[in-house]
C-alpha positions in Angstrom: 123.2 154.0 66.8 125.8 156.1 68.5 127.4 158.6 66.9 131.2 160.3 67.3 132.4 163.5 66.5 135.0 164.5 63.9 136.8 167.0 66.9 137.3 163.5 68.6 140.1 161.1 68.6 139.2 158.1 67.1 139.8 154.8 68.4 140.6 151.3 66.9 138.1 149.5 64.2 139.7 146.2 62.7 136.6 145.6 60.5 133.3 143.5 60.9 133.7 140.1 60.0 130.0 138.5 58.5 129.3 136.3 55.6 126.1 138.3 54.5 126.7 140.1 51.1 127.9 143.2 51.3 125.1 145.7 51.7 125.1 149.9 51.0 125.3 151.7 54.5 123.8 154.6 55.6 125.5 157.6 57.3 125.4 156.1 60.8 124.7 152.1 59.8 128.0 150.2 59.8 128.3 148.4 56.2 128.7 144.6 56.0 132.0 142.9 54.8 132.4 140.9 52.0 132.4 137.4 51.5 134.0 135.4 54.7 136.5 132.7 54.6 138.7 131.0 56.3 141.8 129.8 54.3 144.4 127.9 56.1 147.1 129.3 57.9 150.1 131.1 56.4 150.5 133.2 53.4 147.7 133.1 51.1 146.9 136.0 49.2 143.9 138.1 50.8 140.8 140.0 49.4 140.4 143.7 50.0 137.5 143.8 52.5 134.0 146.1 51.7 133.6 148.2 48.7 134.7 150.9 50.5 134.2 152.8 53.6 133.4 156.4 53.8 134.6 158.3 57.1 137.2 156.3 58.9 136.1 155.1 62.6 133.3 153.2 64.0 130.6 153.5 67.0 130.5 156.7 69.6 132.7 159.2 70.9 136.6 158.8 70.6 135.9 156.8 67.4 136.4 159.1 64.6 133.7 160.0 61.9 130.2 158.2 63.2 129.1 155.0 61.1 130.4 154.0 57.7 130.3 156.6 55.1 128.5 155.3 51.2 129.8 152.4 49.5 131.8 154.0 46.2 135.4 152.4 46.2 134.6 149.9 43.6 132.6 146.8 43.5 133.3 143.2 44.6 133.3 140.7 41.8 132.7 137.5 41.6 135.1 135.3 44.6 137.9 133.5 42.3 141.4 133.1 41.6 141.2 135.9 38.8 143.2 138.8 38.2 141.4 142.1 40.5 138.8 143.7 38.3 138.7 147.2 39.0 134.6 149.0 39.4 134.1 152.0 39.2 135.4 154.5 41.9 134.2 156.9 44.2 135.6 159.7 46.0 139.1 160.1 43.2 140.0 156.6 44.4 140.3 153.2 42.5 138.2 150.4 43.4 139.2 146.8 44.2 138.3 143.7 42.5 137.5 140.2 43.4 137.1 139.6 47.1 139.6 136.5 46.5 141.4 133.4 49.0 139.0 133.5 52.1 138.6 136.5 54.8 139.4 139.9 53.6 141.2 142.0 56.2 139.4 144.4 58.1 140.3 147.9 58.9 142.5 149.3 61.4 141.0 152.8 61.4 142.0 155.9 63.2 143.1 159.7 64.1 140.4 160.7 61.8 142.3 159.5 58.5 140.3 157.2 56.4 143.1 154.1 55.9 142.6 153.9 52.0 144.9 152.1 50.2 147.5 153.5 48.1 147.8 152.8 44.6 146.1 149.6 43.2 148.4 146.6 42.4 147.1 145.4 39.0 146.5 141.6 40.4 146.0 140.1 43.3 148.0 139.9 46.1 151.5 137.4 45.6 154.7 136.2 46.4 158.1 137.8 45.6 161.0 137.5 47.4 161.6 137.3 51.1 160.8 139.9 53.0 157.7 142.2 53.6 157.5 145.6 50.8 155.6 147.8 49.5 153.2 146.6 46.2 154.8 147.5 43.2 152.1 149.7 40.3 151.8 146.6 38.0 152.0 143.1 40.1 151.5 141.7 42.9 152.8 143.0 46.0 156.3 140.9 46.9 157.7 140.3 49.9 160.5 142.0 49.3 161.5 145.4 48.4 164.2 147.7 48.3 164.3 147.9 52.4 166.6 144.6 52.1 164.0 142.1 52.7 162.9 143.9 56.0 159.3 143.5 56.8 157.9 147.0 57.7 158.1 148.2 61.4 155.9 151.1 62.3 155.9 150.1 66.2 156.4 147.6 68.5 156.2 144.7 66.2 157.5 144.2 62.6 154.6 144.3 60.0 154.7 140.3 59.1 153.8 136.8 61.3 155.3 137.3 64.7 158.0 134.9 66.3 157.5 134.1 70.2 160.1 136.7 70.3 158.4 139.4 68.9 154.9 138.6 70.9 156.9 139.3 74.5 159.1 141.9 73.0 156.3 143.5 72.0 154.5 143.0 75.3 157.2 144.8 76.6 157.7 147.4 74.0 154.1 149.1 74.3 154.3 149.5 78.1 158.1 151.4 77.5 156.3 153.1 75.2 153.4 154.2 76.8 154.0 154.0 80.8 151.3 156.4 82.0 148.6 154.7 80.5 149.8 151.4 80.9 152.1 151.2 84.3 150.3 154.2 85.6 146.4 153.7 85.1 146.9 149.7 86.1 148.8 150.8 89.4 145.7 153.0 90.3 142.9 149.5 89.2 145.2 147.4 91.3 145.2 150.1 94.5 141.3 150.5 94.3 140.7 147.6 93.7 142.9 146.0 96.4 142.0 148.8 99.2 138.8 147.9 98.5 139.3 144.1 99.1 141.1 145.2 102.5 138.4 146.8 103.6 135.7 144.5 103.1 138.4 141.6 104.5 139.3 144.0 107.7 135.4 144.9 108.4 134.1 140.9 107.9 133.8 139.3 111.7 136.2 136.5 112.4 134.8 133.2 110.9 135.1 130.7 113.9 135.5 126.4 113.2 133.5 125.7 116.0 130.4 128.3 115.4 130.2 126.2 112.1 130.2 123.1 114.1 127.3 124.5 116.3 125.2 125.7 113.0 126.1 129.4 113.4 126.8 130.8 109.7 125.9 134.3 109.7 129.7 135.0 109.6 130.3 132.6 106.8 127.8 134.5 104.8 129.6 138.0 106.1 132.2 136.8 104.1 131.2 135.3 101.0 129.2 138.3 101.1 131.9 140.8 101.3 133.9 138.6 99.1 131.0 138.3 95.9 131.0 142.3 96.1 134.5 143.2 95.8 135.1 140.5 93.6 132.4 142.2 91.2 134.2 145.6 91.7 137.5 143.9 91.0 135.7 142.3 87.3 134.5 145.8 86.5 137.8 147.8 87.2 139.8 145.0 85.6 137.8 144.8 82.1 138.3 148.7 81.9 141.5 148.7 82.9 141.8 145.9 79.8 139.9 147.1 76.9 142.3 150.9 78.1 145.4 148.4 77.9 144.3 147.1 74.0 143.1 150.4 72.9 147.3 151.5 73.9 148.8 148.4 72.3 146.7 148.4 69.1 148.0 152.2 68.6 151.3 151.2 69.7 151.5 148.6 66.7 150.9 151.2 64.1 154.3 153.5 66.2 151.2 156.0 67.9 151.3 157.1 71.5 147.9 157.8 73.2 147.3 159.8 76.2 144.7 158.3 79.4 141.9 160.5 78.2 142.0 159.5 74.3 142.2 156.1 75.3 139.3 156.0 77.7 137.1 158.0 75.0 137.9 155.3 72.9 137.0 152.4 74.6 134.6 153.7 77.7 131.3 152.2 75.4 132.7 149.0 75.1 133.2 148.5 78.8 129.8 147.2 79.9 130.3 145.1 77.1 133.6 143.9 78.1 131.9 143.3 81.8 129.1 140.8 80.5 131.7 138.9 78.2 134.1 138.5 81.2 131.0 137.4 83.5 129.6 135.2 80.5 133.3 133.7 80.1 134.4 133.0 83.9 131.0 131.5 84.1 130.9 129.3 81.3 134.6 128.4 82.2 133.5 127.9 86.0 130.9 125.7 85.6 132.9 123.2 83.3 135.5 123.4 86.1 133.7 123.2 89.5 130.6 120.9 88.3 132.7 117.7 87.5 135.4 118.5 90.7 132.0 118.3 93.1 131.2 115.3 91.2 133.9 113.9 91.9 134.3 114.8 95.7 130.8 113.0 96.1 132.2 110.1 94.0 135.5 109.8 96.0 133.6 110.2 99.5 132.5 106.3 99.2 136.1 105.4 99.8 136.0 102.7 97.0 139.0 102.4 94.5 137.3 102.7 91.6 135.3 105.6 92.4 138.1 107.7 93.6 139.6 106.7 90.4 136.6 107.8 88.5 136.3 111.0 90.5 140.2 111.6 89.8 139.7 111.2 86.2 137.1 113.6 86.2 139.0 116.3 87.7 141.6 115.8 85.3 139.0 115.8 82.7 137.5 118.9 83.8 140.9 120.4 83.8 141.1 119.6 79.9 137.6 121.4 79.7 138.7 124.6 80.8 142.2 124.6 79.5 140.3 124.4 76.3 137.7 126.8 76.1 140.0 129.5 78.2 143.0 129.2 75.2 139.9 129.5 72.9 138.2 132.1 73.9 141.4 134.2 74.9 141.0 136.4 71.6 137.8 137.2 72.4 138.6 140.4 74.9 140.4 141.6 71.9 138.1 141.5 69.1 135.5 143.0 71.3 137.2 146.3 72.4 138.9 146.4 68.4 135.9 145.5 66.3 132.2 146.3 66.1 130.7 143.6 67.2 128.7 142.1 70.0 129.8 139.8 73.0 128.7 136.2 71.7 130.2 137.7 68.2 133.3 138.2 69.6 133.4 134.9 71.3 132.4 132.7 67.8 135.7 135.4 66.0 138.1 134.0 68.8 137.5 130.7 68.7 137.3 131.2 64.8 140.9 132.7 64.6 142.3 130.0 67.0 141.0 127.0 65.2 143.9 125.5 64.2 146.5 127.1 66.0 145.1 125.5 69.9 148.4 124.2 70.8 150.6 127.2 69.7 148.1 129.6 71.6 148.3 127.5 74.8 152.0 127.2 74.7 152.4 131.0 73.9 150.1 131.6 76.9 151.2 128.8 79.4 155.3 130.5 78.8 153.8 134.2 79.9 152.6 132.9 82.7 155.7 131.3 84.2 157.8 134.2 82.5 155.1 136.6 85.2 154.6 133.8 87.8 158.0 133.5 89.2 159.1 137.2 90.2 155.1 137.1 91.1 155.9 134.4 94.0 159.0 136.1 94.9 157.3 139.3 95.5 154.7 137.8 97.3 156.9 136.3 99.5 159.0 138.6 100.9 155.9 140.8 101.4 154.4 137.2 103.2 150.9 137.2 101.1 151.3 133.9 100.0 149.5 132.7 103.4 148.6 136.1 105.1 146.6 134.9 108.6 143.1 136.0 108.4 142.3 139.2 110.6 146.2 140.4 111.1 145.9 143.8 109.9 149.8 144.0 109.7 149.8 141.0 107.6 146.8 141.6 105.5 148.2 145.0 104.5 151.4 143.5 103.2 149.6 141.4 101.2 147.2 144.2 99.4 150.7 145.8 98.6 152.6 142.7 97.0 149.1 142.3 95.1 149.1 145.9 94.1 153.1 145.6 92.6 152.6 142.4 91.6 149.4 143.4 89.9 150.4 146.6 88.1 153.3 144.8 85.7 152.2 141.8 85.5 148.8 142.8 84.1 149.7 145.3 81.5 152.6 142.2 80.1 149.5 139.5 80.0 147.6 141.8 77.9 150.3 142.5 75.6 150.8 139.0 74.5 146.7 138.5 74.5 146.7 141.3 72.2 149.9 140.8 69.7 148.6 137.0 69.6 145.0 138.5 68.3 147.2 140.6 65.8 149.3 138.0 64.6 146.3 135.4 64.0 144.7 138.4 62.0 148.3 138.4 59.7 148.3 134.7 59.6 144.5 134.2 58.7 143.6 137.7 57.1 147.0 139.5 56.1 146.3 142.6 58.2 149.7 143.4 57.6 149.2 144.4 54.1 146.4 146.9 55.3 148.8 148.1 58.4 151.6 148.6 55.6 149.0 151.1 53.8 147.9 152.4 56.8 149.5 156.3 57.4 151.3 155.7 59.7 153.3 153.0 58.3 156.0 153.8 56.4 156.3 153.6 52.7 
């Protein structure tokens, strides 16, 4: 198990999710989470996660004190619609009751500061009136408070169920925030990356119609070649460059600024990680994609009406498929690089959180993408990379550049709304925003 040092900044832990009991850890063995569930959508009150967590931080370097520290902040009781019991406490602090309504929030841990909670709220977790505040010494916690109703607001997003509003202004707000490791770090991925790609296109031979004709395909396989190689560089660079991108937005939630370093410390063990899920994911999307469109190219070829009717349906069909499992498994990048847990994990805790919520998802994603694509194909244009001809240097270079601009905003905004959208299922399902509100850095 890897281990991180105290003198380290620690990065981003949301919590394990697992529906095994609760088990003591070890010094470097990573505790279990309580009872799972999944309540529906909305406002339900939450249970308060593990009995406790000893030094704040999980995994290796650039993640705070190594491992979970002894279980001692109370005991779960029995899952019910109880008030909280209260076990016995550990370390000066109360412990929490009843792991009650479905999943308990995890824990966004950091900067070396365990995120305990503050004092207990004798019951469990309520309803007052509108607004997000603080929970009082004897009650639940209301949403409402002496703030005038305003839900807390430690960075780029208020502390409550984000608006469509909040989700791009947010997207926005982390790269204002933080433009050397957003702006900066993404325009240096998009240059290698790109100069790269040049290379390989500028060193390929010229792929002649009528040596294909004659049988002659050693320049074919030049280029698919050349083009399978830097395509893997530019899937290695680019699922750094996004676990980097989270590790800055999840800080930038909680109102913290991270420097290049920090946030590479944080996140450079998850990255071969974040390579296989993006392999396992393009795959898995590919094959769901391509397979039925070949189908349906053989089908069409007999020129008969109702096979090129069949072979249309299964395009469209195949369409559906990867609309689908892409909008489902869009979370999963997220709750990789931000929890402890594996690749297939983080898959079944995307699809888990989107359940539900498909249709919102894809509509959230499908407006990003036309808010990005149209200064994208203005860009492009005027830099004439939309239809660059092969093997004009002039025209080829031009195109790496309106990639490279293109690239380096338009990246960094995608994987703001990826991100908040992970957040705000989290508040929705989990209430993460009651453990944000408790967290230091939020204000009280």
């Amino acid at each position: 198990m890897e281990q991180s040092s105290a003198a380290t900044l620690p990065g981003i832990d949301l919590g394990k999710r697992t529906t095994e009991a609760a088990t003591e850890p070890g010094p470097v063995d990573p505790g279990t989470g309580g009872p799972a569930g999944h309540p529906e959508p909305g406002y339900g009150p939450a249970g308060y996660g593990p009995a406790g967590f000893g030094q704040s931080g999980y995994g290796p370097a650039g993640f705070g004190q190594s491992g979970y520290g002894p279980a001692g902040y109370g005991q779960y009781g029995p899952a019910g619609y109880g008030q909280a019991g209260y076990g016995p406490g550990g370390y000066g602090q109360p412990g929490y009751g009843p792991a009650a309504y479905g999943q308990a929030p995890g824990y966004w841990t950091g900067y070396g500061q365990p995120s305990w909670y503050g004092q207990p709220a004798y019951g469990p977790p309520g309803y007052g009136a509108f607004g997000y505040g603080q929970p009082t010494a004897f009650g639940p916690p209301p949403y409402g408070g002496a703030s005038g109703g305003q839900a807390p607001r430690p960075g780029i997003v208020p502390l409550r169920p984000l608006a469509v509003g909040d989700l791009l202004a947010g997207a926005v707000g982390y790269i204002r925030a933080d433009p050397l490791p957003t702006i900066g770090v993404t325009a240096a991925v998009m240059v290698v990356t790109h100069v790269i790609q040049l290379i390989v296109e500028l060193a390929l031979p010229r792929i002649d119609p009528a040596d294909l004709a004659e049988g002659r395909t050693g320049g074919l396989a030049a280029a698919a070649a050349g083009g399978f190689l830097s395509g893997i560089v530019g899937i290695v660079l680019g699922a750094a460059l996004t676990g980097l991108l989270l590790v800055v937005l999840s800080r930038a939630v909680l109102g913290q600024r991270v420097d290049v370093r920090e946030a590479w410390q944080a996140v450079a063990h998850r990255v071969p990680g974040l390579v296989g899920l993006t392999f396992l994911v393009a795959l898995a999307v590919g094959a769901i994609a391509v397979v039925p469109v070949l189908i349906a190219l053989v089908v069409g070829a007999t020129g008969s009406g109702r096979m090129i009717a069949l072979g249309v349906l299964l395009v469209l069909l195949a369409v559906a498929a990867a609309a689908y499992l892409s909008v489902r498994w869009v979370l999963a990048p997220a709750a990789y690089v931000l929890e402890p847990i594996g690749v297939t994990a983080a898959l079944g805790r995307s699809s888990r959180l989107v359940h539900g919520s498909w249709w919102r998802m894809f509509g959230i994603m499908l407006l990003s993408g036309l808010i990005v694509v149209i200064p994208a194909v203005v860009v492009l244009g005027v830099f004439g990379a939309l239809a660059p001809e092969p093997q004009d240097t002039g025209t080829l270079v031009r195109a790496a550049i309106a990639y490279i601009v293109v690239g380096t905003f338009v990246t960094p905004f995608v994987t703001g709304v990826t991100g908040l959208l992970y957040v705000d299922q989290r508040i929705r399902r989990e209430r993460l925003d009651l453990e944000l509100a408790r967290y230091p850095s939020a204000p009280r």
